[in-house]
C-alpha positions as CSV (number, residue, x, y, z in Angstrom):
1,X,0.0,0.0,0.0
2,X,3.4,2.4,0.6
3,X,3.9,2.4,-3.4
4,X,0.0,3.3,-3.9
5,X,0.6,6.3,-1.7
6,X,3.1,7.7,-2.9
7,X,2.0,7.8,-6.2
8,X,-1.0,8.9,-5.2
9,X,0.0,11.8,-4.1
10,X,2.4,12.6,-6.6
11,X,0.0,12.1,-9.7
12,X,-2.9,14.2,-7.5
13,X,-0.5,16.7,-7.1
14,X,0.0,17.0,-11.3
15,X,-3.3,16.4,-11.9
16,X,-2.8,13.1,-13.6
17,X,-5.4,10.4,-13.4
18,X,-4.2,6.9,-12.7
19,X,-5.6,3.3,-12.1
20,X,-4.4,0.2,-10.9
21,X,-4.5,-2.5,-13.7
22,X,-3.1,-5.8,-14.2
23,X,-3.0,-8.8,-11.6
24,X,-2.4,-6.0,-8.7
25,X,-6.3,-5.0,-9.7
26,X,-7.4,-8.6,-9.7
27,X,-6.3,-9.3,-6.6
28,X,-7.6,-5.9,-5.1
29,X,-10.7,-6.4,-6.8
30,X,-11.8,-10.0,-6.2
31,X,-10.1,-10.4,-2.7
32,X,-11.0,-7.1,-1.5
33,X,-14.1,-6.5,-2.6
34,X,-15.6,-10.1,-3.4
35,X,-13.4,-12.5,-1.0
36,X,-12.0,-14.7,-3.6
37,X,-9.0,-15.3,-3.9
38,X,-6.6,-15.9,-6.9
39,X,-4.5,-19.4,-6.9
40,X,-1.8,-16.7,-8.5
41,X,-0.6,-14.1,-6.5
42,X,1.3,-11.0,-7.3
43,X,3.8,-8.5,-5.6
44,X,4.2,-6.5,-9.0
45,X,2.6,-3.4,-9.8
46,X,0.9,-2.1,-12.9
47,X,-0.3,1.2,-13.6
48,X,-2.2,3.3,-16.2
49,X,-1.6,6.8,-16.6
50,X,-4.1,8.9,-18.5
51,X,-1.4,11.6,-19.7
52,X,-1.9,14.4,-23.0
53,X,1.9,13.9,-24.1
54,X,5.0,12.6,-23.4
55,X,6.2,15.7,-20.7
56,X,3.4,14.7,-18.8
57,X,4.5,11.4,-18.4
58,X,8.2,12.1,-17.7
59,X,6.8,14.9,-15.2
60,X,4.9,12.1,-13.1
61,X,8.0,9.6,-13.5
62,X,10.4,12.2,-12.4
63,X,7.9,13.4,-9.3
64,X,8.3,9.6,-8.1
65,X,11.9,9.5,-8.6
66,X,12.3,12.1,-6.4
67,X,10.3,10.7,-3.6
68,X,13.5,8.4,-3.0
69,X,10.8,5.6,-3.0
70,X,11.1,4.5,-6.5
71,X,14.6,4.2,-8.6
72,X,14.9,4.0,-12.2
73,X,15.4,1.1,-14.1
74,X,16.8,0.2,-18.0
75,X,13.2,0.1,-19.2
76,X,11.4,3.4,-20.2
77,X,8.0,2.0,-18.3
78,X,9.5,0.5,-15.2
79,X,10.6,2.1,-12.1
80,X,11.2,-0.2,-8.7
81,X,9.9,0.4,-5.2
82,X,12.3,-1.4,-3.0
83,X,12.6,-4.6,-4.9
84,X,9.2,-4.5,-6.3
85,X,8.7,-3.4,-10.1
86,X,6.5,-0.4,-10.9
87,X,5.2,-0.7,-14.6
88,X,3.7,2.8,-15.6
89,X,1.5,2.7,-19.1
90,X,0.4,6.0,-20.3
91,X,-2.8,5.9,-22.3
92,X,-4.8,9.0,-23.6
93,X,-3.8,12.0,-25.9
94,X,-0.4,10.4,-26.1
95,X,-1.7,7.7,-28.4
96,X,-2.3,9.1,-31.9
97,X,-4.7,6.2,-32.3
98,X,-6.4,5.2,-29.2
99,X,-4.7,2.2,-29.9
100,X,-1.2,1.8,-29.2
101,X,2.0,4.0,-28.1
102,X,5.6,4.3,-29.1
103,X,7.9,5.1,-26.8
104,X,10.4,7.9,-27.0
105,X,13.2,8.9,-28.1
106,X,13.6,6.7,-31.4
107,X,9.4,5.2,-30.9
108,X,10.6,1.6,-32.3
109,X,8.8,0.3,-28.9
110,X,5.3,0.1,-29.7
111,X,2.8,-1.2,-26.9
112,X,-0.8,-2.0,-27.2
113,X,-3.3,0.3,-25.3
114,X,-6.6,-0.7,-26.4
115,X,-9.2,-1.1,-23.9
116,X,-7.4,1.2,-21.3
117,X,-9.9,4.0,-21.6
118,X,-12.9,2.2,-21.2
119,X,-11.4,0.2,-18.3
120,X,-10.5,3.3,-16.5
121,X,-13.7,4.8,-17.6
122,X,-15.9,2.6,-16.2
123,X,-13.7,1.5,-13.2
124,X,-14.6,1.8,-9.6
125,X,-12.9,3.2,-6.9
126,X,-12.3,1.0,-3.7
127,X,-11.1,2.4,0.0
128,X,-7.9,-0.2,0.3
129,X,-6.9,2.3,4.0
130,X,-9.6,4.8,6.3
131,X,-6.2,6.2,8.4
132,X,-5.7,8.0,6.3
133,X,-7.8,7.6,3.7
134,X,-6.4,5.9,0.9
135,X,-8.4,5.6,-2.5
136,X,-7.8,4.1,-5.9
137,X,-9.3,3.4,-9.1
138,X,-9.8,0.1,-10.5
139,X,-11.3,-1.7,-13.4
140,X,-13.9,-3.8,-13.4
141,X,-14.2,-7.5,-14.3
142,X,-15.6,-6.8,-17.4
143,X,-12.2,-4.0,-18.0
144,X,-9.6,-6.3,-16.7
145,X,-11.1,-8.9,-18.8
146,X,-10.8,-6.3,-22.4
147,X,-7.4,-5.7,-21.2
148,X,-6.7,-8.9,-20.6
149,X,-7.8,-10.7,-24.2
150,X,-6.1,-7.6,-25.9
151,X,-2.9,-8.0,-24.1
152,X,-2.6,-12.1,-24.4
153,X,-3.5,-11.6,-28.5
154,X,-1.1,-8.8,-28.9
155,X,2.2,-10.1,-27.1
156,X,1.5,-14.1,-27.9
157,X,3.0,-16.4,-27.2
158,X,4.8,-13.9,-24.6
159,X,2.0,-14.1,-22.1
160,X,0.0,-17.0,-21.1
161,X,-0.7,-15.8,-17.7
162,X,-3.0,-13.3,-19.2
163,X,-5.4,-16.3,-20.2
164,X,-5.3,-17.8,-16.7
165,X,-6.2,-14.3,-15.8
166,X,-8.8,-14.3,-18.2
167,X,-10.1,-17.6,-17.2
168,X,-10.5,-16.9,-13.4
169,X,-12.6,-13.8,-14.2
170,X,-14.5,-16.1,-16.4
171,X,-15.3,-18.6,-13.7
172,X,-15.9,-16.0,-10.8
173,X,-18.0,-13.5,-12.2
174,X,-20.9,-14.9,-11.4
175,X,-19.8,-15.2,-7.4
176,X,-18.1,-11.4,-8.0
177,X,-21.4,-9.6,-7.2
178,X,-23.5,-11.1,-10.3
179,X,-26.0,-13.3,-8.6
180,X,-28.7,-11.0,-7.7
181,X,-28.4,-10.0,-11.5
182,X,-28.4,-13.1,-12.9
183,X,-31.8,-14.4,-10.7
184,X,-33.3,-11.0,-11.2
185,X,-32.9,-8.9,-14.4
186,X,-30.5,-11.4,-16.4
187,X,-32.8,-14.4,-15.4
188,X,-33.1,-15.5,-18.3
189,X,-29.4,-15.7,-18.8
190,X,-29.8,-18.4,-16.3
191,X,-32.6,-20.3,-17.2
192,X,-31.3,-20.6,-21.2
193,X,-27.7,-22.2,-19.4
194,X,-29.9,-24.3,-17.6
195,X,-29.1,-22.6,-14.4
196,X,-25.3,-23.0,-14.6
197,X,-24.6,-20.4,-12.5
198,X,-20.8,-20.4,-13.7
199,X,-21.8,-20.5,-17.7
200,X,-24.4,-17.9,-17.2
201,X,-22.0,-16.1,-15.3
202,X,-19.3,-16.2,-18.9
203,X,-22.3,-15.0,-20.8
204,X,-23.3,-11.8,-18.5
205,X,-19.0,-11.1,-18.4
206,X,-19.2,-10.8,-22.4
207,X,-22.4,-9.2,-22.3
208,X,-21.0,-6.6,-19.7
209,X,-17.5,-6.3,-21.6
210,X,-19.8,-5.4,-25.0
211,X,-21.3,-3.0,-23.4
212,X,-18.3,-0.3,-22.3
213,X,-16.2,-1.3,-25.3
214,X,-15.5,1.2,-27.7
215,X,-16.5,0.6,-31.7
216,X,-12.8,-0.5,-32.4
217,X,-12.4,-2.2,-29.3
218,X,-15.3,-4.3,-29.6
219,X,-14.8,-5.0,-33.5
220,X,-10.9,-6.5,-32.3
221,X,-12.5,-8.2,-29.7
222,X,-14.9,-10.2,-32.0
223,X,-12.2,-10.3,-34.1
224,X,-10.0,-12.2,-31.5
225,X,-12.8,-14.3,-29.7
226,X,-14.1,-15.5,-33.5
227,X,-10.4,-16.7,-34.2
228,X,-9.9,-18.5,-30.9
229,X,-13.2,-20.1,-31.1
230,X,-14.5,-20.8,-34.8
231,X,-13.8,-24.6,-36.0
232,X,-10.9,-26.0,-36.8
233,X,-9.0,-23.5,-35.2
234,X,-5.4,-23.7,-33.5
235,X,-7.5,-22.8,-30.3
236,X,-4.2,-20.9,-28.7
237,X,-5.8,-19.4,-26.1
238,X,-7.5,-22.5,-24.8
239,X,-4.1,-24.5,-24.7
240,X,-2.7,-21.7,-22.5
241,X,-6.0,-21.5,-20.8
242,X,-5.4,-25.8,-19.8
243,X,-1.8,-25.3,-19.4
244,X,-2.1,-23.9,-16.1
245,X,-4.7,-26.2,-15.1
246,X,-3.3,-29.4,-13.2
247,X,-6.7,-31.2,-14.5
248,X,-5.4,-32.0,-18.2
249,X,-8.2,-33.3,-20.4
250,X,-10.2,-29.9,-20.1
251,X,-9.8,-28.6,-23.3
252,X,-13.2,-29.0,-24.3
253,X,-14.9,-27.8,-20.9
254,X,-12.6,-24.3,-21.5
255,X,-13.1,-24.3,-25.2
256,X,-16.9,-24.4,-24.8
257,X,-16.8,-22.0,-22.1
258,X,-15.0,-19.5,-24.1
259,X,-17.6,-19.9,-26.8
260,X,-20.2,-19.2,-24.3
261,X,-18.6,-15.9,-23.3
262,X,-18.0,-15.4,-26.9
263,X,-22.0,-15.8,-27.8
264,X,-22.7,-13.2,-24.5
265,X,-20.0,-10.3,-26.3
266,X,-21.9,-10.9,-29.5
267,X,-25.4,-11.2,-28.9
268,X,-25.1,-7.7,-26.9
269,X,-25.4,-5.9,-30.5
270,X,-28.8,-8.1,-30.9
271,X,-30.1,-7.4,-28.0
């Protein structure tokens, strides 16, 4: 909670709007708020900085640096608190696209951004201390799930963890605060999985994730979720999805759940 301080109060104090993402934010999120907790946890940190330019970034990096809490490290995104890495992603007007970033001075580094603005639009903000009052902004499921489907497509086969990520949040949502929705207004999510609480639980997550995506975020989602689940597919994301499970033979359990939160992102356009 030191690190989240800090930079708390440094990116308050220049304005700059930041949110906790990655497996820091799943952990906060579920355990936190919903009391489940991941079989995978982190002592990394991942930010995202909403930021016009460049200045604005190095203004914020700098601010930290002279806390004499973080030091800098080779990478342009990644500063260390103590022993623990700081990963800072700007997102905003410094993306000429709304898509990706390229990082200065000679911008060969180009990282995928997608999905960051709607996370942090639509995020929530969570009381992790009262004395004194420490608050942070966080995306929901349905965000961290965008972010999380983006980031495994763009960087594969770099990063399988974000598909066990992605598979958790699958498999939770309904127990993540989705019940009273899914016997009440999404009933008849329910009734048409034959009140599988866990597969109408996928179907409301791609229904919800729909829903706050962008135009170009949802066409490269469909885009991504139609690859990784059409027939006679390499099914890449399920293999990484089974790779971490000790239980072997579940590709077709995982496959078939993946198509079911594939059918809930799609049919949101019908609806």
């Amino acid at each position: 909670m030191d690190a989240l301080r800090v930079i708390h109060q440094e990116a308050s104090s220049l304005g700059i709007r930041f949110f906790v993402v990655g497996a820091t934010a799943r952990d906060l999120l579920l355990s936190h708020c919903h009391a489940i907790r991941s079989a995978r946890m982190t002592a990394d940190l991942d930010i995202g900085v909403e930021v016009a330019n460049w200045e604005e970034f190095h203004q914020l990096s700098e601010a930290l640096v002279a806390t004499g809490r973080f030091v800098r490290t080779n990478e342009p995104h990644r500063l260390k608190f103590d022993f623990f890495p700081l990963d800072i992603v700007p997102y905003g007007s410094v993306s000429p696209d709304s898509q990706n970033i390229t990082w200065p001075p000679d911008h060969m580094v180009i990282m995928n951004i997608m999905g960051f603005q709607e996370a942090y639009d639509y995020g929530v903000t969570v009381r992790l201390e009262d004395a004194p009052i420490l608050d942070v902004t966080l995306p929901t499921i349905p965000g961290m799930a965008l972010m999380k489907l983006i980031s495994w497509n763009d960087q594969y086969p770099g990063r399988p963890k974000d598909a066990e990520d992605l598979q958790f949040l699958m498999e939770n949502y309904a127990q993540a605060g989705n019940l009273d929705r899914l016997y009440g207004p999404e009933s008849e999510l329910l009734q048409s999985e034959a009140f599988d609480q866990t597969l109408a639980g996928i179907r409301l997550l791609g229904r919800d994730m729909a829903a706050m995506a962008t135009a170009l975020t949802r066409q490269a989602v469909q885009s991504i979720l139609g690859a990784e689940t059409g027939e006679h597919q390499r099914y890449r994301l399920v293999i990484d999805m089974v790779r971490s499970s000790r239980i072997r033979d579940r590709s077709d359990e995982v496959l078939a759940k993946l198509r079911t939160l594939t059918e809930g992102f799609c049919e949101t356009f019908q609806r």
